[in-house]
Wavefront OBJ file of the C-alpha trace (Angstrom):
o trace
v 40.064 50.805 18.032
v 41.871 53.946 18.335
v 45.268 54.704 20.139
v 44.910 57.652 22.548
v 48.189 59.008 20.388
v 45.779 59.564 17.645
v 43.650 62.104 19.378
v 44.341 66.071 19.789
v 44.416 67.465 23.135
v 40.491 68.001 23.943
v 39.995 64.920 22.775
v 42.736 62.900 25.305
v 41.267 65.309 28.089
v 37.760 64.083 27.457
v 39.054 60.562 27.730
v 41.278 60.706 30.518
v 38.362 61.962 32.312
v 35.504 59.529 31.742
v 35.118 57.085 34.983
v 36.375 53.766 32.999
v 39.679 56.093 32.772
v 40.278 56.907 36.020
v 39.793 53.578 37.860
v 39.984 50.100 35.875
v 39.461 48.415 39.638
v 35.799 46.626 39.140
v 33.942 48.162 41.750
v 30.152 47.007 42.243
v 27.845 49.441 40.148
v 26.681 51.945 42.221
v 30.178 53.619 42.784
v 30.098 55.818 39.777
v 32.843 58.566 39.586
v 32.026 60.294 36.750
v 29.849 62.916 38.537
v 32.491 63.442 40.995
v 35.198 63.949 37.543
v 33.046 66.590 36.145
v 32.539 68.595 39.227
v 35.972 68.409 39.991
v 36.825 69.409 36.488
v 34.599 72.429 36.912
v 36.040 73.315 39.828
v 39.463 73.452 38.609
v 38.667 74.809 35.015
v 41.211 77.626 34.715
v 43.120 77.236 37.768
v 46.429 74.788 39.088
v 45.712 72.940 41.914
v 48.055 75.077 44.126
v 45.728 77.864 43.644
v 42.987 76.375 46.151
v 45.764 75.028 48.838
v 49.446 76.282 49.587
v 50.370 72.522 50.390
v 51.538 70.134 48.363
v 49.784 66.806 48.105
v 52.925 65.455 49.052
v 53.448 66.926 52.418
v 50.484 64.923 53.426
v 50.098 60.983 54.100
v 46.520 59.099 52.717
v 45.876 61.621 50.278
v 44.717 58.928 47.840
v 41.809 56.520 49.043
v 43.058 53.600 50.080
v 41.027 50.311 49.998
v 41.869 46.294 49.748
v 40.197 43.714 47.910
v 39.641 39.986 48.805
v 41.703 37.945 45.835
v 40.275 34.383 47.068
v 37.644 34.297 49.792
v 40.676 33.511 52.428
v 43.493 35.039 53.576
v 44.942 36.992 50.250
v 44.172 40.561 50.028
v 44.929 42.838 47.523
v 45.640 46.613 48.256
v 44.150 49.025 45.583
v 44.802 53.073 45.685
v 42.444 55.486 44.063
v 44.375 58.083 43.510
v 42.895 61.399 44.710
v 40.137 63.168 42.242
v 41.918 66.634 42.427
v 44.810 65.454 41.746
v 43.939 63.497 38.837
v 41.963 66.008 37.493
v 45.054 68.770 37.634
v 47.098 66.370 36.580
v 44.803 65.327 33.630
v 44.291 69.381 32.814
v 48.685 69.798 32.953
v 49.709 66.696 30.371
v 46.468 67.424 27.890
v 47.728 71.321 27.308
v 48.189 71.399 24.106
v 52.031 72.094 24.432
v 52.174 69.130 26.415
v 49.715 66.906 24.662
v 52.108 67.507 21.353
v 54.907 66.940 23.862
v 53.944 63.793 24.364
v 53.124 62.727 20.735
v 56.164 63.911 19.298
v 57.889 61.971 21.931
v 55.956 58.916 21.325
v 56.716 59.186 17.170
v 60.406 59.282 17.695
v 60.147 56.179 19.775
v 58.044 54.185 17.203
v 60.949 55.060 14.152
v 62.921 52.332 15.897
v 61.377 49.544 14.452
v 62.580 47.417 17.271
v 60.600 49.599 19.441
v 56.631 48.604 19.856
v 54.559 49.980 22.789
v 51.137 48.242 22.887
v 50.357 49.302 26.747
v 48.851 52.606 25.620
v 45.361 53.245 26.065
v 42.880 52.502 23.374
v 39.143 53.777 22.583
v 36.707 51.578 21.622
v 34.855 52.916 18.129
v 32.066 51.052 18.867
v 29.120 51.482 21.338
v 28.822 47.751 21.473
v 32.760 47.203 23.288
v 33.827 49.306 26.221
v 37.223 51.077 26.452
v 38.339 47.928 28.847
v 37.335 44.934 26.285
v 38.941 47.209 23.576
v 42.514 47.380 25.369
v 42.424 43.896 26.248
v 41.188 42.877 22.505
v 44.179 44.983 21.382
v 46.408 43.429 23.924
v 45.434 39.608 22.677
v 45.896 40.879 18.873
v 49.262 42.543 19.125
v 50.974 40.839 22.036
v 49.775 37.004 23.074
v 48.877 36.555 19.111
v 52.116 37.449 17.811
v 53.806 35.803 20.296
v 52.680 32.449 19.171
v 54.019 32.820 16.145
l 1 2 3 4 5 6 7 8 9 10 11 12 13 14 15 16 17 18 19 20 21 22 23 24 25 26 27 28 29 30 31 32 33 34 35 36 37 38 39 40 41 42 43 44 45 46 47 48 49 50 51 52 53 54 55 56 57 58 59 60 61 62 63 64 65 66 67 68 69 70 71 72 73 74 75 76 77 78 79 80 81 82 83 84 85 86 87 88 89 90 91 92 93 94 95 96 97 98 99 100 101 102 103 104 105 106 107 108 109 110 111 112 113 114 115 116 117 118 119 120 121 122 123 124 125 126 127 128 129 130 131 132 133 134 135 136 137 138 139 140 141 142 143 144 145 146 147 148 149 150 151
């Protein structure tokens, strides 16, 4: 397992953008958004969002998709957002500049020199081909949080 920390800017952007990144809702298999990511990406390479619309997302309501998911066959529902692809995208683009992506690290470091201090909610990558990016977070979840925790 790796902590997204531990990669350089290219690297985060190329993560942030796979499918299992941008939606950890379990959808049945045949909506895959990893076509839609790349185009999107393409799209935007080189530009800011503001450059294809004056608006601002927020002037407008529904931007993200909204849908709701059945929790127990009965009468508990569970609202889930998917938040818009351009605006992931552009937002994915702004925090993995490298400026920013160093930003973010930096900030991150001086946080973990208080040893009081642990943050185990960031994203991991799996190393191996035989654990997705999902089973790897919640592996390192188990390990560093409920484990210790018993103890």
């Amino acid at each position: 397992m790796k902590n997204i920390l531990e990669l350089n800017a290219e690297d985060a952007r190329s993560y942030f953008l796979k499918q299992e990144s941008y939606s950890s809702i379990d959808l049945p298999y045949y909506f895959n958004f990893q076509n839609l990511l790349e185009e999107v990406s393409k799209i935007l390479s080189g530009h800011r969002l503001s450059d294809f619309r004056q608006e601002t997302p927020r002037d407008f309501e529904h931007v993200n998709y909204q849908l709701v998911s059945n929790k127990d066959g009965k009468y508990a529902w569970r609202p889930f957002q998917l938040i818009n692809p351009a605006i992931y995208v552009s937002l994915i683009n702004n925090i993995t500049k490298e400026k920013n992506w160093n930003l973010i690290k930096n900030r991150f470091e001086e946080f973990q020199k208080e040893s009081r201090i642990e943050c185990h909610s960031l994203p991991v990558l799996s190393e191996s081909e035989k654990r997705s990016d999902k089973s790897a977070q919640i592996l390192n979840w188990w390990q560093r949080v409920e484990q210790r925790s018993i103890v």
